[in-house]
N, C-alpha and C positions, 0 to 999 in steps of 0.2 A: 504493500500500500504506500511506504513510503515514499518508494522508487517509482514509481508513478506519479504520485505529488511532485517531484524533483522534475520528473520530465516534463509534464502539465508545465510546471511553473518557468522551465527553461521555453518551450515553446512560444510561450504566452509573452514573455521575455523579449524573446527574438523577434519575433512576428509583428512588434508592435512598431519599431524601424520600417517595414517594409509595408504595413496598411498606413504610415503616417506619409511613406511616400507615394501610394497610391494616390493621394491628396494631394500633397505637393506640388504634382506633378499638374496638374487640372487648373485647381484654386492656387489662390496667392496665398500663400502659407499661413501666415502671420491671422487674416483672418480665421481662414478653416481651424486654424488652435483657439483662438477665442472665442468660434461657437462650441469647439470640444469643453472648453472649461466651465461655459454658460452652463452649457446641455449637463455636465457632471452635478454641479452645486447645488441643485432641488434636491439629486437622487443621494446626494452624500447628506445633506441634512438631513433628510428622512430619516437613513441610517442614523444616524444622529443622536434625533428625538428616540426612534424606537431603544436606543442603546440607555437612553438615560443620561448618556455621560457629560464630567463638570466640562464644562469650557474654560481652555486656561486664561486666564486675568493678568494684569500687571506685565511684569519684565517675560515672562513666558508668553504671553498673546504678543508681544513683538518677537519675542524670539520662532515663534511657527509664524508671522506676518513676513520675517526677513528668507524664511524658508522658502515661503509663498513666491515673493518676486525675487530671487536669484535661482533658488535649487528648484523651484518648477516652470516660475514665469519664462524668466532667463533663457534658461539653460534649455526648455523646450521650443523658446523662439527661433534659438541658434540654431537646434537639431530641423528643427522642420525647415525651415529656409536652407540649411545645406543639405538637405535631402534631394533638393529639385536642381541639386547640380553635381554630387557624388552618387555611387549607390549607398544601400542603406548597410547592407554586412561593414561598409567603411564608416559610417556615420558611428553605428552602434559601435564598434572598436575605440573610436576614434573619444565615444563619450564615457565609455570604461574605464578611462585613463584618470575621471574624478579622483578615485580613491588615492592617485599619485598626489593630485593637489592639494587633497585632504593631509597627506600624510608631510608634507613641506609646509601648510599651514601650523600643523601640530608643532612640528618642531621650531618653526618662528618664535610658537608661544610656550616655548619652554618644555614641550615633552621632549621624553628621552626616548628613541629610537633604538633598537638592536640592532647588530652589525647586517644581519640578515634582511632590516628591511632598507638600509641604506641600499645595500645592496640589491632588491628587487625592484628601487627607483631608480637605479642607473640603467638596472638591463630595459626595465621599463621603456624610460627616457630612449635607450639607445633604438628599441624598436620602434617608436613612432621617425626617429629621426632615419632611419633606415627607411622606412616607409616613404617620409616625406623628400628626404634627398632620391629615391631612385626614380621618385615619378617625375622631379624637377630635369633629371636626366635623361628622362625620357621625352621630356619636352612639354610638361607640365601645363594646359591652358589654364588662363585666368579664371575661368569658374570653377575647376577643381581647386586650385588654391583658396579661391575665396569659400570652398567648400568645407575644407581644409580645416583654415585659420576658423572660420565659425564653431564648425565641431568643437574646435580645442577650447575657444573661449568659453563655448558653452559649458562644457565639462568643469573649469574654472568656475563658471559662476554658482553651476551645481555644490561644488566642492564649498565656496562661499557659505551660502546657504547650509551645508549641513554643519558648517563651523559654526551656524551662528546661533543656528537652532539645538546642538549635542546636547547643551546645559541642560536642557529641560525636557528631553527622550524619555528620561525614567518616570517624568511626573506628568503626561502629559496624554491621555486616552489615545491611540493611535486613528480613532476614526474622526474625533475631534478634531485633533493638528490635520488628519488627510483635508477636513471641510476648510476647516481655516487656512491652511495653506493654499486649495483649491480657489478659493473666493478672491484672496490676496493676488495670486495668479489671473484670475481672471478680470481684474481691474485691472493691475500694468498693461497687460494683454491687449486692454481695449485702449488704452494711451498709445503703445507700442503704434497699433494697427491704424488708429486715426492719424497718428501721426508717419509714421515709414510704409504701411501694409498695401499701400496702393489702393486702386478702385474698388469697390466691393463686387462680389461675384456676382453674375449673371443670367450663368447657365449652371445646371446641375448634370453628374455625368453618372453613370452605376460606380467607378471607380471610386467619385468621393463619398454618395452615399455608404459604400460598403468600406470605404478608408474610416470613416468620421465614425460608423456605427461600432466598429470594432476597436477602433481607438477609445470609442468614449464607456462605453459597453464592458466589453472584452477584458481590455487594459484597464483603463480609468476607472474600473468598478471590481473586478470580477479578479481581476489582477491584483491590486491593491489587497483585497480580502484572502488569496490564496497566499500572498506574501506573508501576513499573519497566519497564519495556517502552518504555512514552512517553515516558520522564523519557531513556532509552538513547539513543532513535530521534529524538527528536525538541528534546530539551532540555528542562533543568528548566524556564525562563522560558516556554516554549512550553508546558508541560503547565502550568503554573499560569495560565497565560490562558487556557486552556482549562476550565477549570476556572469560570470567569467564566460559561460557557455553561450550565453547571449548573442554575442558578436557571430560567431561561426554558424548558429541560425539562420542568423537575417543574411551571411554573405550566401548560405545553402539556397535560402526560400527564394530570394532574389535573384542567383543564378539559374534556380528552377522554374522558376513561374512569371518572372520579369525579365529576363533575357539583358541580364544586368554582369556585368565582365568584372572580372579583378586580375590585376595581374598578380604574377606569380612575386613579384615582390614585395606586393600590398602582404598575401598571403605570410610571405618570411616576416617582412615588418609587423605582421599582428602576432604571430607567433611568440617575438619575441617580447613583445611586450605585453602579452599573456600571461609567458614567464615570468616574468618581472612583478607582475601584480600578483601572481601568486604567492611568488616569495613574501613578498609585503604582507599578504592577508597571512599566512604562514607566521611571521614574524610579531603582528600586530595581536593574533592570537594567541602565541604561544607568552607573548608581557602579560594580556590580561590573566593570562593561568595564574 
């Protein structure tokens, strides 16, 4: 039963790259994420009210509000606008690399790292830069760069956001921070969009309804709830390395069903900075023991 949750939830994981670019692709990004965030916030308060639970107050209602617009607003603006000019197996790699920025955050602020996860931030580092140097070599156009740099920054602001929000993980109902960081996200969302997002859409295509329904549905709901599930069942440490599986989904589904290319050095460059995060998650695990 486990081992089917683990897959369920890797799946779910992956796939969610590759229905955000189904969207992308059609729609100007930036809006289609701000009607996913609208469309989320009724069904997450629902949850919500039936759960009972406190809503946090004070320095913790900023701290899931700061979650809201970097580690969700942010970091999903970036993913989905470089989606409609990467594939998505690269987006999803490319936004795995959080947990690096998380762990060069930590250490800013005074934690102490083990040798091992130093270590899994350099191989890390080395395989994005492997990544990034071989397709510059290869003659790189401007939208894959700007595909590129967005993925990273997103990641970055992801990683922001759960710095800003860690303090208050233990006291804080997980459906609760999910609504309040939803909502938080869906405001920047509509500044972002009025302001950069372009025209508002038009035409409706099957691609974005079945992008947007699964995104918002699927992942945004359904996703979210298996995460606590896995995190229950199976341990945080163990759903966040699972989570590592993610990327090699989305490059699968994407070369399967979207006719979506990587080259063999993208491939090496994820590789190794797969490794590299795992060591990290290895490392970061083995201090909390």
């Amino acid at each position: 039963m486990n081992l089917l949750l683990g897959a369920l939830f890797v799946l779910m994981w992956g796939s969610a790259f590759n229905a955000a670019r189904l969207v992308a692709l059609d729609w100007p990004p930036l809006w289609a994420l701000t009607l996913r965030f609208a469309a989320i916030v009724p069904l997450l308060w629902l949850v919500w009210r039936y759960r009972r639970a406190a809503f946090p107050w004070g320095p913790d209602a900023w701290r899931v509000g700061w979650m809201g617009v970097f580690g969700m607003g942010g970091y999903l603006a970036c993913s989905w606008v470089a989606l409609a000019y990467i594939p998505a197996g690269l987006v999803a790699l490319l936004a795995a690399t959080a947990p690096m920025f998380v762990a060069l955050g930590e250490a800013w602020r005074g934690r102490r790292l083990a040798m091992q996860g130093w270590v899994g931030l350099a191989v890390g580092w080395v395989g994005v830069a492997v990544l990034g140097a071989t397709r510059a070599v290869d003659g790189m156009a401007s939208a894959e760069a700007w595909g590129i740099g967005l993925s990273l920054f997103g990641a970055m602001l992801q990683a922001t956001g759960l710095l800003a929000y860690a303090p208050a993980r233990a006291r804080v109902d997980p459906w609760a921070a999910n609504l309040g960081q939803t909502a938080a996200g869906a405001v920047v969302l509509l500044v972002i969009s009025a302001l950069v997002g372009g025209p508002l859409p038009t035409t409706v295509t099957t691609g974005v309804v079945v992008g947007l329904l699964y995104s918002s549905l699927v992942v945004g709901m359904a996703g979210y709830a298996l995460f606590f599930v896995v995190i229950r069942r199976l341990g945080a440490s163990n759903a966040t390395a699972l989570q590592l599986l993610a990327p090699p989904v989305a490059a699968v589904i994407g070369w399967a069903a979207m006719n979506e290319r990587l080259y063999g050095t993208d491939i090496l460059g994820g590789a190794i900075t797969l490794v590299g995060l795992a060591l990290l998650f290895r490392a970061k695990t083995t201090q909390a023991a």
